[in-house]
Phi, psi and omega in degrees: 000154164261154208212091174236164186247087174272157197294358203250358167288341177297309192300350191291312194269174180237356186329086194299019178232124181321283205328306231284323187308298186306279218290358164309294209269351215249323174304310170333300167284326189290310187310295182334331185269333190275311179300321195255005201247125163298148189289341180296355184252119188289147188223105183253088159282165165285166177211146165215164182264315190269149205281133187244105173297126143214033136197214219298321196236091186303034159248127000270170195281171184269152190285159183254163172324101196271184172307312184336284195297321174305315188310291178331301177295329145323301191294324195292300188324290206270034152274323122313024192150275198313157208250298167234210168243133144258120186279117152274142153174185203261154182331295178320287195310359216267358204252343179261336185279336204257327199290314176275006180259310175293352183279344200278291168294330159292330193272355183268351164260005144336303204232042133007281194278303187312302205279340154291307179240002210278143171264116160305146178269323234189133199214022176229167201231097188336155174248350189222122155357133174135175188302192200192095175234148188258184158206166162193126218247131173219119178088204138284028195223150206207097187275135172222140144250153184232126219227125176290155158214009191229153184280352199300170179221351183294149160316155182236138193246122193243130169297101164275132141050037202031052210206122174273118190268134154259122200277092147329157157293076180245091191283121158068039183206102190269169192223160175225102163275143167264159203283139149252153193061025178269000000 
């Protein structure tokens, strides 16, 4: 799928936080290709960071996506799913678009084993401002990020397994959590 920031997806939401429209619709799009496509089928969305104007009358213009969140979003994808990115974009764009995607791939081979064998868990996309978490569960362990869109800092409590897991606060960090009672 492509999981792009067209400008006129800003215009869809009322969200006050700019970042949360992209990554709202763009998340959106991603859970849906990861939850519904089988894992035996690799699943490579396109992905780009910078906002692609299409339309006619670019007024007033749009805030752009930042890296943070984009970066964020990338993670979430392959917590869901996603197996790698094929980056599209133009010639101009490509030294600010390739950069926040390979520090995204490097750091993404820490955790390997989960995204090699690991089952995404948790495939929906919060409606209202506030944290956003992913999983990907091997074993008795379970790798997650949690990405604020919001000041909260409390733990956030998510249903595993007819079970509550508790998501710590960790800004811009996945965790490996155990499972209980696993």
């Amino acid at each position: 799928p492509p999981v792009y920031p067209w400008s006129s997806i800003y215009t869809w939401y009322d969200y006050v936080n700019g970042d949360y429209r992209w990554f709202y619709n763009m998340l959106l799009v991603a859970s849906n290709a990861g939850e519904l496509t089988p894992g035996r089928i690799p699943l490579i969305p396109f992905v780009h960071g910078t906002v692609i104007e299409i339309r006619e009358k670019p007024e007033p213009p749009v805030p752009p996506f930042s890296t943070e969140k984009y970066q964020e979003l990338l993670w979430h994808m392959l917590l869901r799913g996603h197996d790698t990115f094929f980056l599209w974009c133009t010639n101009p764009e490509y030294p600010q678009e390739l950069k926040p995607l390979h520090e995204v791939y490097a750091a993404a081979l820490e955790y390997k084993d989960f995204l090699d064998y690991g089952q995404p868990v948790w495939f929906a996309v919060p409606k209202t401002i506030g944290p956003v978490v992913s999983g990907m569960k091997l074993g008795s362990k379970i790798l997650v990020r949690r990405t604020d869109f919001d000041d909260k800092t409390e733990p956030v409590q998510i249903q595993l397994d007819n079970q509550m897991l508790d998501i710590p606060f960790a800004p811009g960090k996945c965790q490996i959590l155990t499972i209980p009672g696993k």
